[in-house]
KEKE-3310 file (N, C-alpha, C; in steps of 0.2 Angstrom, whole numbers, plus 5000, padded with zeros to 4 digits):
npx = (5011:5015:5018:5027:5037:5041:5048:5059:5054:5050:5033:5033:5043:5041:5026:5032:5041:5032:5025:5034:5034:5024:5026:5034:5029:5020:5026:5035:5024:5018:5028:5032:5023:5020:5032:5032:5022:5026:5036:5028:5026:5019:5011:5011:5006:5015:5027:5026:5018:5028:5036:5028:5025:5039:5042:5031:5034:5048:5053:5065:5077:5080:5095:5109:5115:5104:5095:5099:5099:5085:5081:5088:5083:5069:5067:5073:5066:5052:5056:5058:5045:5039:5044:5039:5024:5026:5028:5018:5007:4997:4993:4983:4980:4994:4999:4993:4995:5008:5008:5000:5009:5018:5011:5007:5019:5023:5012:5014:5026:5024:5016:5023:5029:5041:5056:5050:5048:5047:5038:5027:5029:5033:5020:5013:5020:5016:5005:5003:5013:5007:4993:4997:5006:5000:4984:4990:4999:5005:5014:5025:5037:5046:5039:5049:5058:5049:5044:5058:5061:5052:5055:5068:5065:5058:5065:5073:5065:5061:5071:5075:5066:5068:5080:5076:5065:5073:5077:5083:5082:5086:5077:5068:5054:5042:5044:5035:5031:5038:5028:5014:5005:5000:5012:5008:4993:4997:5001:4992:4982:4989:4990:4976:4976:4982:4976:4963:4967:4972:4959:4955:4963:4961:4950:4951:4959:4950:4938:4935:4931:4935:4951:4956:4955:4965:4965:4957:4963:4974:4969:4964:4974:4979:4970:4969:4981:4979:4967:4960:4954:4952:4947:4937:4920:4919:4933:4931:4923:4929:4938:4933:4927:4938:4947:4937:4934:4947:4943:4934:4939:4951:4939:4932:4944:4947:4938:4937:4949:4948:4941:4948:4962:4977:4993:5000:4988:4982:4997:4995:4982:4985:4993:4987:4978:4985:4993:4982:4979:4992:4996:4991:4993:5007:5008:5010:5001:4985:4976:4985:4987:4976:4974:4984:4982:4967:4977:4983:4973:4969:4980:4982:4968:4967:4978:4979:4967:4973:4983:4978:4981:4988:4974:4964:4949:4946:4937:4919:4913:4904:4909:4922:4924:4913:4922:4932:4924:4917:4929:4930:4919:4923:4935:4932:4922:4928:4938:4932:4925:4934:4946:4957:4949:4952:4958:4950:4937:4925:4920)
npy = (5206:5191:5175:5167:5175:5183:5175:5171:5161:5154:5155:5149:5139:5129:5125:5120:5107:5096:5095:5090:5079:5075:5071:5063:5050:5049:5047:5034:5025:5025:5020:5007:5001:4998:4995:4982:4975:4973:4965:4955:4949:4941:4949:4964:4975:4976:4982:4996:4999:4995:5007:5017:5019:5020:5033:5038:5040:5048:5062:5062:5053:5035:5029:5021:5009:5011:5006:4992:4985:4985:4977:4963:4963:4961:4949:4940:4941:4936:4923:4917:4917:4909:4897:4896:4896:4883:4875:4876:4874:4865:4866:4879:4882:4885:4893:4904:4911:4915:4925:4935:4940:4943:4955:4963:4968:4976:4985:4990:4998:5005:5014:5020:5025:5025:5017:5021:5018:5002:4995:4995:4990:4977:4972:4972:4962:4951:4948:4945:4932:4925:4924:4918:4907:4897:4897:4899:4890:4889:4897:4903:4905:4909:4913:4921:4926:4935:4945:4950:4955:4963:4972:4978:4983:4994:5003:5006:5013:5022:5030:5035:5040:5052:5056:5062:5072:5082:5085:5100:5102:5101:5098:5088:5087:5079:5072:5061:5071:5066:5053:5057:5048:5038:5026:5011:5014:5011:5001:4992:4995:4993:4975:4975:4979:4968:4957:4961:4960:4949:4939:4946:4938:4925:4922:4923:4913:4902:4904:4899:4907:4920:4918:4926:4937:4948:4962:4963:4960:4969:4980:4982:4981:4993:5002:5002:5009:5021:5026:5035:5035:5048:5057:5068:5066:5070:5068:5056:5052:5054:5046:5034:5039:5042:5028:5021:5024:5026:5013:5013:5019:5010:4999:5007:5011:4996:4991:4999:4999:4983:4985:4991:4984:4992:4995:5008:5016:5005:5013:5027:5030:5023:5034:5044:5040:5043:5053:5060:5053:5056:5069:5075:5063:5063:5075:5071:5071:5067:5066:5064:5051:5045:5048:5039:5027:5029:5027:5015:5004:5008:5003:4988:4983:4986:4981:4968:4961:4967:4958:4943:4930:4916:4901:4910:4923:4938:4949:4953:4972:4975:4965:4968:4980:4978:4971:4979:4989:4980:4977:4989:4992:4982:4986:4996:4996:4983:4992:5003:4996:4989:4994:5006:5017:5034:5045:5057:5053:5052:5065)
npz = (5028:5024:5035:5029:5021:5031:5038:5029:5018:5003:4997:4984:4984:4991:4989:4978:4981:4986:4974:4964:4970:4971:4954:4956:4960:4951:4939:4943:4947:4932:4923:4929:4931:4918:4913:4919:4913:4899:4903:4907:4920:4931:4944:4943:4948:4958:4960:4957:4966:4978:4974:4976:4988:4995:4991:4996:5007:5013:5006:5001:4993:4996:5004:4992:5002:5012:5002:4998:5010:5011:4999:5003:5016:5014:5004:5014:5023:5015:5014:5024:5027:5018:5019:5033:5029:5022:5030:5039:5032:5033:5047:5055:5067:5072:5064:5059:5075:5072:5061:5064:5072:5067:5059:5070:5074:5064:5061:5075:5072:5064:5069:5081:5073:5067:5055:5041:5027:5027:5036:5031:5017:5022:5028:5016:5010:5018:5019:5005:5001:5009:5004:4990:4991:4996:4989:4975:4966:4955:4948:4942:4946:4959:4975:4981:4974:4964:4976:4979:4966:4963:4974:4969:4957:4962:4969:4958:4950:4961:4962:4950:4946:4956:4949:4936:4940:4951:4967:4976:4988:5006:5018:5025:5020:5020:5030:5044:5061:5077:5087:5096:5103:5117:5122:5128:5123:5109:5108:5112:5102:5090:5093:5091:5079:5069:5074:5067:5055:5053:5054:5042:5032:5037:5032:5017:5016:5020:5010:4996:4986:4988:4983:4977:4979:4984:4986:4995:5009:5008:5005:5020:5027:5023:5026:5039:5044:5039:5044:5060:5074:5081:5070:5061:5055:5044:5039:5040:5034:5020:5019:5014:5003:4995:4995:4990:4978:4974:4969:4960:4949:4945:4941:4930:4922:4921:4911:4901:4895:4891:4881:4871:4871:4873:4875:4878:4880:4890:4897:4898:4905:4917:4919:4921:4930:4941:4943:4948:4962:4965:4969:4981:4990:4996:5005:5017:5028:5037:5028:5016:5019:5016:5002:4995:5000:4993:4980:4980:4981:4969:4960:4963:4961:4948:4944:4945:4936:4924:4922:4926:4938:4937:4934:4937:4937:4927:4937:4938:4935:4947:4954:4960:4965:4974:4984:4989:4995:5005:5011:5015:5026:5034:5039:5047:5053:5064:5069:5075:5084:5093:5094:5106:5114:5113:5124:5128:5122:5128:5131)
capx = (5017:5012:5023:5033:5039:5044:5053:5063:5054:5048:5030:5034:5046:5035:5023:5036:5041:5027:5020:5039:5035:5019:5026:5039:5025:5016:5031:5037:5019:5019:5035:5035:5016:5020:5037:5027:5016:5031:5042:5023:5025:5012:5010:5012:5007:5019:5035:5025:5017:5035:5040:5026:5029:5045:5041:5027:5038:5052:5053:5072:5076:5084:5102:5112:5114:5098:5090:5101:5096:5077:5079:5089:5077:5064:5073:5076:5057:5051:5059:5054:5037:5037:5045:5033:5018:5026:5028:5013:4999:4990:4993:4984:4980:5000:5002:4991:4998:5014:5007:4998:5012:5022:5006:5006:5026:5021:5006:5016:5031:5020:5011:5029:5032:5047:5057:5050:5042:5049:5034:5020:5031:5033:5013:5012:5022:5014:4999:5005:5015:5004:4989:5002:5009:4994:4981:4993:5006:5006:5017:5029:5042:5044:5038:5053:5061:5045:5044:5065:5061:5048:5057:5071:5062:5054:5068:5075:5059:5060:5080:5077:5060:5071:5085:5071:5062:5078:5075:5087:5080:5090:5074:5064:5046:5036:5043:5031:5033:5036:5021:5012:5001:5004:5016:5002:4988:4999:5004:4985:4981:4994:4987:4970:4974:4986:4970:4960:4970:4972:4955:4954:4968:4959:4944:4952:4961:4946:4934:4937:4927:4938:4955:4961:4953:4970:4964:4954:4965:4978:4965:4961:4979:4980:4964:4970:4985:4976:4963:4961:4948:4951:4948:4932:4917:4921:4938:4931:4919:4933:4942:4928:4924:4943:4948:4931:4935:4952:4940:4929:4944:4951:4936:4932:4950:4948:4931:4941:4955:4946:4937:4953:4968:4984:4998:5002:4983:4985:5000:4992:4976:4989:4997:4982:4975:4992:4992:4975:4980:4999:4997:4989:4997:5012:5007:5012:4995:4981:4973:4989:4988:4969:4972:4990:4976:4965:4982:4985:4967:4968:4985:4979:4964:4968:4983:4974:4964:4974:4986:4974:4983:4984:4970:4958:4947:4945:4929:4914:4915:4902:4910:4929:4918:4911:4929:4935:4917:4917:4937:4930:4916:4925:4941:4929:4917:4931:4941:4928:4923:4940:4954:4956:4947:4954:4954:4942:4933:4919:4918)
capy = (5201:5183:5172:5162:5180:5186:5170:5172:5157:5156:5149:5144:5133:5126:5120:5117:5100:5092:5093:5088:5074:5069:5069:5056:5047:5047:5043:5027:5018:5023:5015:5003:4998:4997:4986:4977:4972:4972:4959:4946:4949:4941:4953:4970:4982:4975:4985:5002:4999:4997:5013:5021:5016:5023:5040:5044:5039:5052:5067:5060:5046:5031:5028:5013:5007:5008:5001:4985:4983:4984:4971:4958:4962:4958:4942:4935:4939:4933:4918:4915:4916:4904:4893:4895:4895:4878:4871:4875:4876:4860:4868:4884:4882:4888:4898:4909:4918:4918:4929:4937:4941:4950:4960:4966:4972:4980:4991:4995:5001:5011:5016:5024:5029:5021:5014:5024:5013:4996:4993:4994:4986:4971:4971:4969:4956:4947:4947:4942:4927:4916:4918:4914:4899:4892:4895:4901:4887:4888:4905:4899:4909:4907:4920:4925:4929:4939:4950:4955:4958:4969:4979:4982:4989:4999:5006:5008:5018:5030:5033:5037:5047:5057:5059:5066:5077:5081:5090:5105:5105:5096:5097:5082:5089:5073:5067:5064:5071:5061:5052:5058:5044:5034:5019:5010:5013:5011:4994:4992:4997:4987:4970:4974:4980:4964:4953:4963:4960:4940:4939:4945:4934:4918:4923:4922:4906:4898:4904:4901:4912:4923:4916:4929:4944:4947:4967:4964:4960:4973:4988:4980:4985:5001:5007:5002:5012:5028:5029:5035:5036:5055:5059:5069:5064:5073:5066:5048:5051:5056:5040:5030:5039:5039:5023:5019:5030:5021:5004:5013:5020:5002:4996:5008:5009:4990:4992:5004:4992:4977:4987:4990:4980:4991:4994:5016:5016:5005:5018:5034:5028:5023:5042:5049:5040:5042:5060:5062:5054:5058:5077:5074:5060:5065:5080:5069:5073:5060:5065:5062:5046:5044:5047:5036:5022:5027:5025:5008:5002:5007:4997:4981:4980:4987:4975:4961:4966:4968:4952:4939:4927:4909:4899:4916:4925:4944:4949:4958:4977:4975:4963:4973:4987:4976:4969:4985:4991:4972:4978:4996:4993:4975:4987:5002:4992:4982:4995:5006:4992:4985:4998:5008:5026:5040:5047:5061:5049:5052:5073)
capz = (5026:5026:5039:5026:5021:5037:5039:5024:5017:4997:4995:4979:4985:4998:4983:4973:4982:4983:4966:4961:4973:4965:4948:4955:4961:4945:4935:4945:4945:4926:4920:4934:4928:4907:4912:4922:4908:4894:4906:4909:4927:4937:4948:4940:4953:4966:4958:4956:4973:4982:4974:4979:4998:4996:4990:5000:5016:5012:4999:5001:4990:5000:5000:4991:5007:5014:4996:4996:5016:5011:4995:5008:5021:5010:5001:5021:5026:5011:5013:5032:5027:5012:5024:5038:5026:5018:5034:5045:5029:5036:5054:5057:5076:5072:5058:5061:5079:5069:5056:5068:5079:5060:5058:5077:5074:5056:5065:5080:5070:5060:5076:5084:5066:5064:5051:5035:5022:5028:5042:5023:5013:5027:5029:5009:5010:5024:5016:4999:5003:5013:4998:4983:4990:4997:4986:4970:4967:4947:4947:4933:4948:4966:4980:4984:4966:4963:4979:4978:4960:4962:4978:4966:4951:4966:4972:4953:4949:4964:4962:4943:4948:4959:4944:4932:4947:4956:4971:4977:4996:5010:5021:5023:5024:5022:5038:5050:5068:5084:5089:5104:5107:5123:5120:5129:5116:5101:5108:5111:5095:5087:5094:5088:5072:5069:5075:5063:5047:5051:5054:5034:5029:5037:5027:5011:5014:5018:5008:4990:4984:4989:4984:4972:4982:4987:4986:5000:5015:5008:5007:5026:5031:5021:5028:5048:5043:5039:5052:5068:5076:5081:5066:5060:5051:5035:5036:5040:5024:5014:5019:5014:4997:4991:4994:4984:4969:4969:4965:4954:4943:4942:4936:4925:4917:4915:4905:4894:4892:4890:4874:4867:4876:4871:4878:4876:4883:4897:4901:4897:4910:4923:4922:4923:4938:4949:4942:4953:4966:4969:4969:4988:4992:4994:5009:5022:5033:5035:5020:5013:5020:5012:4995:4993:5000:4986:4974:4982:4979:4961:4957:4965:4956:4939:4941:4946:4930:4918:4920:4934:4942:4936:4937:4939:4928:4930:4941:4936:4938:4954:4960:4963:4967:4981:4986:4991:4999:5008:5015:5020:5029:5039:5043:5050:5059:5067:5071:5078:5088:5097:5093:5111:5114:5113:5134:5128:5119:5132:5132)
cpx = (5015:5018:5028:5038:5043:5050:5058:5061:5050:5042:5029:5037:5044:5031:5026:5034:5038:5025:5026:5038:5030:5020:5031:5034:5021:5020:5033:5031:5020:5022:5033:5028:5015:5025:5036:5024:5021:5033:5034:5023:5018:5006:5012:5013:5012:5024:5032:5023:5022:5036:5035:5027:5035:5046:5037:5029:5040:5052:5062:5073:5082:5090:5103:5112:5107:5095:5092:5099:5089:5078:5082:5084:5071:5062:5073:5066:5053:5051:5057:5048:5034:5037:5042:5027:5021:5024:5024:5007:4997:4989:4990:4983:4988:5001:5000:4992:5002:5012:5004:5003:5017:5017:5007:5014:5025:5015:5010:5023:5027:5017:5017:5032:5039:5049:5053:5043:5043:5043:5028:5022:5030:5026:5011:5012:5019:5008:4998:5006:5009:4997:4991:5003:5002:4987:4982:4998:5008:5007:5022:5035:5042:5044:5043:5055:5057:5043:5054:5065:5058:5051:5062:5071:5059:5057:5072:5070:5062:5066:5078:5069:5064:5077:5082:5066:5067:5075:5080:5089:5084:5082:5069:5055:5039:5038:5038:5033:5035:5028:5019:5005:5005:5005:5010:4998:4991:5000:4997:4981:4983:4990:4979:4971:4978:4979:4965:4961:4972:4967:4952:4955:4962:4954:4945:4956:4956:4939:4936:4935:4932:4947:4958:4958:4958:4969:4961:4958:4970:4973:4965:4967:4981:4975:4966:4977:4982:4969:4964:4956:4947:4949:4940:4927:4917:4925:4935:4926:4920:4936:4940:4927:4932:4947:4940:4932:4941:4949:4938:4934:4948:4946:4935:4937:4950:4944:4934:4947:4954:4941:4943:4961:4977:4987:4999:4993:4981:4989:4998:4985:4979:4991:4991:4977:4978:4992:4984:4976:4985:5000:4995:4990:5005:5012:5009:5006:4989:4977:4979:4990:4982:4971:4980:4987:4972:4969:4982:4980:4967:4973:4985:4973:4967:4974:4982:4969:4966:4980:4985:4980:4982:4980:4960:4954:4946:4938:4926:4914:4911:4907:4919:4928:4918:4916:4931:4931:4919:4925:4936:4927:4918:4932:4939:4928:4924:4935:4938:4925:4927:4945:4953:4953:4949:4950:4949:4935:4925:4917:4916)
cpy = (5194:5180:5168:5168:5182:5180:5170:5163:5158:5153:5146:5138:5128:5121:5120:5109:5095:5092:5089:5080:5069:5068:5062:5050:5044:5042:5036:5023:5020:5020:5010:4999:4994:4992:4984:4969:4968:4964:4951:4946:4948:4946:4961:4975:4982:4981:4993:5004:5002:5002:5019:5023:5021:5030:5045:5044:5047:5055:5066:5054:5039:5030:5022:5008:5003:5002:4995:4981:4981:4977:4966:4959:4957:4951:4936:4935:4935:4923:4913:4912:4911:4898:4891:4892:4887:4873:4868:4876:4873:4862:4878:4888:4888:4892:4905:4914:4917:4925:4935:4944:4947:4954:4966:4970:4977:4987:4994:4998:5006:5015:5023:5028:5030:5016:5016:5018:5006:4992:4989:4991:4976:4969:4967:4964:4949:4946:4943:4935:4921:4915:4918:4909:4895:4890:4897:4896:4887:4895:4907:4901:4906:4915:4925:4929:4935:4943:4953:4956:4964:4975:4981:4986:4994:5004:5010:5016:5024:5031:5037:5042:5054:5061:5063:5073:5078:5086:5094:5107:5099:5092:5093:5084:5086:5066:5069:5066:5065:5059:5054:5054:5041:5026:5014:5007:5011:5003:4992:4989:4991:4980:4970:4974:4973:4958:4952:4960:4952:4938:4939:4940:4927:4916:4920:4917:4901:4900:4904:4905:4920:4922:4920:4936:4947:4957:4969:4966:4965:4980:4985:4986:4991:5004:5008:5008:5019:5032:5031:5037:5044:5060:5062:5066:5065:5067:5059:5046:5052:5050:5037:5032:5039:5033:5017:5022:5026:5013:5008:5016:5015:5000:5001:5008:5003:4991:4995:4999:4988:4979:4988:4992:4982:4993:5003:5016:5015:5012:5025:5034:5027:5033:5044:5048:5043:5049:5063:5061:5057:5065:5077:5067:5059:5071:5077:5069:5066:5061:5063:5055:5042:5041:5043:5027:5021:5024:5017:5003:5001:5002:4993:4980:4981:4981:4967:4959:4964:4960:4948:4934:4920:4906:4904:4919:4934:4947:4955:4967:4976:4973:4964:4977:4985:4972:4975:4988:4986:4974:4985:4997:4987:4980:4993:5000:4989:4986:5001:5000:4989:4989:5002:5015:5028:5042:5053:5061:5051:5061:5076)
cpz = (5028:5032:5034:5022:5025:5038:5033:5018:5008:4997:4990:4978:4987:4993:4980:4973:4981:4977:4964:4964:4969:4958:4948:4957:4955:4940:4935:4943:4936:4924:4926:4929:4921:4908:4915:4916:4901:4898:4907:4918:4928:4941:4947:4943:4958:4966:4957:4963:4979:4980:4977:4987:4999:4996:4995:5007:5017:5006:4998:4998:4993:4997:4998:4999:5010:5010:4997:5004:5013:5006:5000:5015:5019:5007:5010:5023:5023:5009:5019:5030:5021:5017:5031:5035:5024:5022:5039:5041:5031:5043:5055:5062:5076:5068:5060:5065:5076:5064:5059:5072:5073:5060:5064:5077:5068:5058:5071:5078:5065:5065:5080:5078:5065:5060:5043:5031:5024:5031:5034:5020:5018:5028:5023:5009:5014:5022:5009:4999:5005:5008:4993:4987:4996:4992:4976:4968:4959:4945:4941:4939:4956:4969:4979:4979:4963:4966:4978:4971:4960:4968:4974:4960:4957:4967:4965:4952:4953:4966:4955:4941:4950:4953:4939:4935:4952:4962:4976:4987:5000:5018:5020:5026:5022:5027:5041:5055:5071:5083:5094:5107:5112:5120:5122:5125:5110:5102:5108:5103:5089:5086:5091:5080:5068:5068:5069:5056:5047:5050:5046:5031:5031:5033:5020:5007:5014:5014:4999:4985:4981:4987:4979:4972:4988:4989:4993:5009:5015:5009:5015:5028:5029:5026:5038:5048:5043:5044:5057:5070:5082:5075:5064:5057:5046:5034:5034:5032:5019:5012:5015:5007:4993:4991:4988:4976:4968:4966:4958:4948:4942:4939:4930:4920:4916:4911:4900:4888:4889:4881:4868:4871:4872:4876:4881:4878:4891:4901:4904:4903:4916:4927:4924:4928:4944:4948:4948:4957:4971:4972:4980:4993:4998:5002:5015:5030:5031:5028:5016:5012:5017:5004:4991:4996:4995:4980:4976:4978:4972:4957:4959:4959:4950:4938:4940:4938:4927:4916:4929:4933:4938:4938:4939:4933:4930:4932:4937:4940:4943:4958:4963:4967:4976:4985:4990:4997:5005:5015:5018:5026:5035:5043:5047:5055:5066:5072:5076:5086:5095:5097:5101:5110:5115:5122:5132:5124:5122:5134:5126)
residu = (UNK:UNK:UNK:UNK:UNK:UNK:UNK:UNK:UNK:UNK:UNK:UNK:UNK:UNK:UNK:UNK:UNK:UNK:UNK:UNK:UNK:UNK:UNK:UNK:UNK:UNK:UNK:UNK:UNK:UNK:UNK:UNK:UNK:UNK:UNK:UNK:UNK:UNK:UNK:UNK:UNK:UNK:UNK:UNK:UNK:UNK:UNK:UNK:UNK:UNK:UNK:UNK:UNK:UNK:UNK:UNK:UNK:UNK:UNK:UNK:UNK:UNK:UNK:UNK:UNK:UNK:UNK:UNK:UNK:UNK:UNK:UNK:UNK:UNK:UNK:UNK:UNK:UNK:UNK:UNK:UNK:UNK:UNK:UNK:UNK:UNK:UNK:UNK:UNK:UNK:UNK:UNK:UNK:UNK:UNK:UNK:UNK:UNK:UNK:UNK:UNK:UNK:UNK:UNK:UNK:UNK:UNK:UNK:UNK:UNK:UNK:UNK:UNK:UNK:UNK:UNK:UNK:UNK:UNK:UNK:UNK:UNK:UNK:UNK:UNK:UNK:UNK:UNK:UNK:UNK:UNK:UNK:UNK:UNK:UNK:UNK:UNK:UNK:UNK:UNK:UNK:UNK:UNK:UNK:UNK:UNK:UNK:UNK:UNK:UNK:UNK:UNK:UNK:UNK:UNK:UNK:UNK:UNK:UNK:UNK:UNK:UNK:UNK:UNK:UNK:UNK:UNK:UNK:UNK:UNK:UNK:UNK:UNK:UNK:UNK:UNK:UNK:UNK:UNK:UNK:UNK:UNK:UNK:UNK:UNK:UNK:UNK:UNK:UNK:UNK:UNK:UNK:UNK:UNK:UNK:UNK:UNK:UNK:UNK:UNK:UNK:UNK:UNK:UNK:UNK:UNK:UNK:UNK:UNK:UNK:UNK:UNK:UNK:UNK:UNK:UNK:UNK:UNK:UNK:UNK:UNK:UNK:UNK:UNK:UNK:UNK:UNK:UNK:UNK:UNK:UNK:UNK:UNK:UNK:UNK:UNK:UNK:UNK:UNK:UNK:UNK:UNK:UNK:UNK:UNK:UNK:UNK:UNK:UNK:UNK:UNK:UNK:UNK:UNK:UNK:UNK:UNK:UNK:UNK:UNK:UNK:UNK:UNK:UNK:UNK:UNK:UNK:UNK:UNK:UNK:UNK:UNK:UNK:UNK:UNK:UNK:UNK:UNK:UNK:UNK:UNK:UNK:UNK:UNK:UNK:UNK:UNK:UNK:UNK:UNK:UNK:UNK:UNK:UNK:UNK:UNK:UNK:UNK:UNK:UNK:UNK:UNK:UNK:UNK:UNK:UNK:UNK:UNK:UNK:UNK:UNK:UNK:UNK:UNK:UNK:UNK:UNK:UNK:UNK:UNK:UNK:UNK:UNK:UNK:UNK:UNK:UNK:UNK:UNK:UNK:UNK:UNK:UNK:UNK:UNK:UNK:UNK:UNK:UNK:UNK:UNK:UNK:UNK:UNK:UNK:UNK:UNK)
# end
């Protein structure tokens, strides 16, 4: 007799959840991705993104309360950071440890595993803002209007994900645990990976090259997010190959696209990426946290893709390809290199 027997526990229930989780997962980027594209939005993947965030936190759908907390949170951060960025963009002796200093609170609330989706979403954000209104200003919208837009189609999505996939269970079993790292290391940790991810950011301000390789310093902070340097070599060469596969199925899906640019095709390529990623997503464990990196990876680019950014033109499939690669091998390196070792690092 198996042990979820003895316990009186179903395991079809057990896999129930999750798949139910990945299909709210699928669901939301789907519709979120298609009225993205119907409404002209800019920035298309952000509103499928934010619901993803939300979902893969909790298999509990956030209350009214919380959601209208997150979109004003959002809206006030949002609005900080225009207003910092407007005011210190010829100063970045300054700007810079400010952003620095958001980053370093967004890693180490992630680090203590507190605060749910708020810490990722606030990263996004913190990422976004400073290269829109620096090197973005021809947006037809403003920053702000365009992130509290998309947090509340996000939060639409993953309510009405939840109401189409209801779920029966009261137990939240893609909470994480406690953390049992030492507060210490996490603060540690934190500060590097904050350094880390500004380090990107400065990159993409000054390099023009770079200024609508917005993919990059967001994979940076996914990928600081899903690491750990306890983790195996498998695992580390799982990281590595699915956050890669989320580029190469962006590119590919745009190729496809770009051959013939509808709309019910678009959608139908969407479901069937997030259907590949969501199902393990969604498990709550680092591979869980892998392949919700791979998802990420794919709605930046594809969205980038399929409606660029004023002023841009959409990149050669290399050269997304080598965006993504360019952010794995800069957040590995680094992080291997400056993040603190583990105390049995040396046995």
């Amino acid at each position: 007799m198996s042990t979820e027997a003895a316990a009186g526990i179903s395991p079809s229930i057990d896999l129930a959840r999750p798949k139910r989780q990945g299909l709210r997962v699928a669901l939301a980027v789907t519709v979120g991705f298609s009225v993205g594209l119907l409404n002209g939005s800019v920035l298309p993947f952000l509103a499928p993104l934010f619901a993803t965030q939300f979902l893969l936190a909790s298999y509990s759908p956030p209350g009214l309360r919380q959601g209208l907390g997150t979109v004003l949170l959002i809206f006030i951060v949002g609005a900080l950071l225009i207003f910092l960025t407007g005011l210190l963009g010829d100063r970045p002796l300054v700007l810079l440890p400010l952003l620095w200093l958001f980053y370093f609170s967004c890693f180490f609330a992630q680090g203590r595993q507190v605060g749910g989706a708020a810490p990722a979403l606030m990263l996004v954000i913190a990422i976004v803002v400073p290269l829109l209104d620096i090197l973005q200003r021809d947006l037809g919208e403003s920053i702000v209007a365009i992130l509290a837009k998309a947090v509340s189609i996000g939060l639409l999505l993953t309510w009405g994900a939840h109401a189409v996939f209801p779920d029966t269970g009261t137990a939240d079993a893609n909470a994480a645990p406690p953390s049992r790292l030492d507060p210490g290391r996490v603060t540690r940790q934190a500060m590097v990976s904050g350094a880390i991810l500004l380090g990107m950011v400065a990159l993409c301000l000054i390099d023009p090259r770079l200024a609508t390789a917005m993919v990059i310093p967001i994979t940076v902070a996914s990928l600081l997010s899903q690491l750990e340097l306890t983790m195996s070599q498998r695992a580390a060469v799982g990281l590595i190959a699915l956050n890669l596969l989320g580029g190469v199925a962006a590119s590919l899906a745009f190729t496809l696209i770009e051959m013939k640019p509808t709309l019910w095709l678009i959608t139908l390529t969407v479901l069937l990426v997030s259907l590949l990623f969501a199902g393990k997503a969604v498990m709550g464990t680092t591979t869980g946290k892998v392949f919700g990196g791979g998802l990420t990876t794919f709605l930046i680019l594809f969205g980038l893709g399929v409606s660029p950014l004023p002023g841009g033109t959409p990149e050669l499939f290399s050269t997304r390809i080598a965006y993504v690669l360019f952010a794995i091998v800069y957040a590995l390196c680094m992080a291997s290199l400056f993040w603190p070792k583990p105390r049995n690092a040396s046995h």
